[in-house]
N, C-alpha and C positions, 0 to 999 in steps of 0.2 A: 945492654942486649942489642946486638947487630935487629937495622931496621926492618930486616924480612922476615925475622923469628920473633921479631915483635908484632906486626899488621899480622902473620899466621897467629898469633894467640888472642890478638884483640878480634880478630874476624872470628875465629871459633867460639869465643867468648858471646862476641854481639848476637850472632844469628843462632846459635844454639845448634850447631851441626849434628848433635846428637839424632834431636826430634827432629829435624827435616830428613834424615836419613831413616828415621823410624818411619814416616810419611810415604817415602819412596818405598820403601818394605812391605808397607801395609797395603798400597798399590797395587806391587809388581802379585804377592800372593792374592790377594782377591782376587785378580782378572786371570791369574793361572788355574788358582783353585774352583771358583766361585763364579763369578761376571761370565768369564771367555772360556767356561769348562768346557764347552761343543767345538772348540777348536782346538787341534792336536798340539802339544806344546810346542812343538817347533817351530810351525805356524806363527804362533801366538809373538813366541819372543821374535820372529824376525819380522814381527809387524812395526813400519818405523812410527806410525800414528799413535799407538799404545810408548812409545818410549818418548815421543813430542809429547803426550799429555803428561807422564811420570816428571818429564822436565820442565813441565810449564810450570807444575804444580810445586816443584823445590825451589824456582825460581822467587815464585809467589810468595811461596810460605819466608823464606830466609829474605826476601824482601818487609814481609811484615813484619819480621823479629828487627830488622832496621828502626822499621817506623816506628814499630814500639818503644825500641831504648832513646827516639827523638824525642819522645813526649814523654818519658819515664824517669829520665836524667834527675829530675829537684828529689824526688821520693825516692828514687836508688841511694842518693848518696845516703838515706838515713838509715835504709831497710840492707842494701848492701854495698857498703862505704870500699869492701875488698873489690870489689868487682865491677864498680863505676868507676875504679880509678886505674881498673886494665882497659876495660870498654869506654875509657877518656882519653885514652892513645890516638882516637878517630875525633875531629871536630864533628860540629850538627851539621856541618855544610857539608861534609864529607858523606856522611850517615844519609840526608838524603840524596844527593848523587846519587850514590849506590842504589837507594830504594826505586828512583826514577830510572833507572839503567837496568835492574835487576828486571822489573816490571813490562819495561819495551821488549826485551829479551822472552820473558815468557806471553807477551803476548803476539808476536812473531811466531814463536812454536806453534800457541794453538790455533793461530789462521791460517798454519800450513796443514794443520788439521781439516778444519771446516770451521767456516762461519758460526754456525753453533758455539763449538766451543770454542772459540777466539769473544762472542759475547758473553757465555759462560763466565770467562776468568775477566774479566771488564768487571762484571758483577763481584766476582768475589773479591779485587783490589779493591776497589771502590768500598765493600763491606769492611775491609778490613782498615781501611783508614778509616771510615766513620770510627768504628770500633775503638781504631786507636786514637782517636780526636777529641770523642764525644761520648760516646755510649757506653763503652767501659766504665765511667762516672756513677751512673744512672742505677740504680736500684734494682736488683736482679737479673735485670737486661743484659746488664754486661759480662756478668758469667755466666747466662744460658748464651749467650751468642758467642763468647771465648771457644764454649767447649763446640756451640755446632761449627764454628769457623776450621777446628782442629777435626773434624770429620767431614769437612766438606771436599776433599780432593775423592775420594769416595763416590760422591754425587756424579761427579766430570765421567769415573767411568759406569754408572748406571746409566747417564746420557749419551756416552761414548756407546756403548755395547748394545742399549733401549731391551736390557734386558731387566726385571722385577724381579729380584729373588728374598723370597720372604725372611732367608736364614740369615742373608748378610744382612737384611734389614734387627731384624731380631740381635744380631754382635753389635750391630752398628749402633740401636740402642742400647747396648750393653756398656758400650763402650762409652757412648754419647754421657750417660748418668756418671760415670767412672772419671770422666775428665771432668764433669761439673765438680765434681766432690773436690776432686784436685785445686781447682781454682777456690774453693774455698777454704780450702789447708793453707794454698797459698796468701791468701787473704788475712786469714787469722794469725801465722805466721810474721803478717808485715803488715798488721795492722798500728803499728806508732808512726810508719812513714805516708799510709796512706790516709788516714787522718792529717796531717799534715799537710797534705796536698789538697783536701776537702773532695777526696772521692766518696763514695755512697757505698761502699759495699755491705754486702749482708751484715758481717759484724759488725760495723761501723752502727749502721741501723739500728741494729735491731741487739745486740751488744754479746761478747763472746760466747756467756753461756748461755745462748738461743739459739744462735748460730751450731755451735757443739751436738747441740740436740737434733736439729733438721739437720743438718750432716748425717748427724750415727742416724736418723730415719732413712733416708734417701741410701744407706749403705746396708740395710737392712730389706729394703726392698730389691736395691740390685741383689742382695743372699740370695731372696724368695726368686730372683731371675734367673740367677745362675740356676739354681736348683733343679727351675723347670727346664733350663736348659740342658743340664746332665741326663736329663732322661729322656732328651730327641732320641730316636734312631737314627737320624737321619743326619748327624753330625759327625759323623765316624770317628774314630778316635779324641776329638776333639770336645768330647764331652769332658772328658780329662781331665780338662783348665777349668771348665765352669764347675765340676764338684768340688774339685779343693779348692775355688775361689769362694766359695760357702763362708767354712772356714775362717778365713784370710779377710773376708770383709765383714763378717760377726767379729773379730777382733779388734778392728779396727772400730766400730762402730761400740764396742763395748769401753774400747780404750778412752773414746770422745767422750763417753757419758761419765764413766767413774773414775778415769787417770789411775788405774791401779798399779800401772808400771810404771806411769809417769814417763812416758814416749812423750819427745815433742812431734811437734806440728811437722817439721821439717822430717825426719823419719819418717811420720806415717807418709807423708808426701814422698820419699825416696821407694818408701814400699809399694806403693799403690802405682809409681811410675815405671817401677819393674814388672810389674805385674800388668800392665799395659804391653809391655813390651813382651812378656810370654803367653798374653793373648793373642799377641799380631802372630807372633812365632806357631802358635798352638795351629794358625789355621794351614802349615805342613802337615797337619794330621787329618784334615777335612777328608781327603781322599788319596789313599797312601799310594791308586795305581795312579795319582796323577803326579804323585812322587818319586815314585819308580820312573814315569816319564820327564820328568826334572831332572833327574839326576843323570840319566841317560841322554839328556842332550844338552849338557853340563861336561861330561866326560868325554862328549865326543867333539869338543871344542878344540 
């Protein structure tokens, strides 16, 4: 395989272009729909400060998924032996170059920002190597701070905007519980390699069918949140996603406790990642005249 269709697949491979492009998504609709709704959208998108934080924040993120496969390499080859051996096209020295480059790079964006958020993202690199160094290890800690890490570009525009709105708070713990559960499917899933490595995760702890159980509870409570979420008014169309996400996470949660279809880990992980990803989607439904104005200064590009 010629060398540049190889570094394109080991790069797509390492950083996860998927989720960091989910990240930027999740972004760009919050501060359209949500954060920056008192701003007419035209406005909005040709603000370069809002598109410096969007890129500070992909920087950052696709720089952690660096840093991650640096310290993750022993326990990859056990957990996935296909895919440490695409994401092994890049040496560690290489891996962190990139991390240290990526990182100068977004925090460059956010001090053309402001001061603020140029310490803002200081703060979250910083979090996120702890994370990938140390704390990840650590007993609960490291998947309650996995899932807030993956919600915290979020944070950058509630401090960007110093606006407080209770609804994204409300998704944002929707979402916040939805990626903890994630990181535990992930867990249970690759728990022969991370034994191995002498990490502390839930299962490892506390052993798979306990873990299984606080799972299907914590997916049983987001039901009971969606639920209350279906019947805001105040969600527009976007209630949509949180009733049949009912549904969708009583199955999941019935599947953890009795295996009655016998899904693995990794499925329900595939399901619950889609479904992340048409909740970011669903909030085009928050307020459809402010889709109507998306689309209109979209077409007249």
């Amino acid at each position: 395989m010629p060398s540049v269709k190889r570094n394109l697949l080991t790069f797509f491979s390492v950083t996860r272009l998927q989720n960091t492009l989910l990240v930027v998504l999740a972004q760009y609709l919050s501060a359209i729909f949500i954060l920056g709704s008192t701003y007419p959208v035209a406005d909005l998108l040709q603000n370069l400060e809002l598109h410096l934080i969007v890129g500070a924040s992909f920087f950052v993120v696709t720089a952690g998924y660096l840093i991650n496969q640096y310290y993750d390499h022993p326990k990859d080859l056990i957990n996935r032996p296909v895919k440490t051996v695409i994401d092994g096209q890049w040496s560690l020295s290489s891996l962190m170059r990139g991390y240290l480059l990526l990182n100068l790079i977004a925090f460059l964006m956010a001090l053309k920002v402001s001061l603020l958020a140029a310490l803002f993202f200081v703060g979250y690199i910083t979090t996120i190597w702890l994370y990938s160094h140390r704390i990840r290890s650590l007993f609960i800690w490291g998947s309650v701070l996995s899932a807030f890490l993956a919600v915290s570009p979020i944070v950058a525009l509630f401090l960007y905007y110093r606006h407080f709105e209770p609804r994204i708070l409300l998704f944002a713990s929707f979402l916040f519980l939805l990626l903890w559960v994630l990181v535990q499917l992930k867990d249970l899933n690759n728990l022969k390699g991370d034994l191995s490595s002498g990490l502390h995760s839930l299962p490892i702890q506390l052993g798979e069918s306990k873990t299984r159980n606080i799972t299907a509870g914590i997916l049983l409570v987001l039901a009971l949140l969606g639920l209350g979420l279906s019947l805001r008014t105040d969600l527009g169309q976007m209630q949509l996603y949180f009733s049949t996400s009912v549904a969708v996470l009583v199955f999941v949660a019935i599947e953890l406790i009795f295996s009655f279809m016998g899904v693995s880990y990794l499925k329900m992980r595939l399901l619950l990642k889609f479904w992340v990803l048409l909740g970011t989607l669903s909030i085009l439904l928050f307020d459809l005249n402010r889709l109507h104005q998306l689309k209109a200064f979209i077409f007249a590009l």
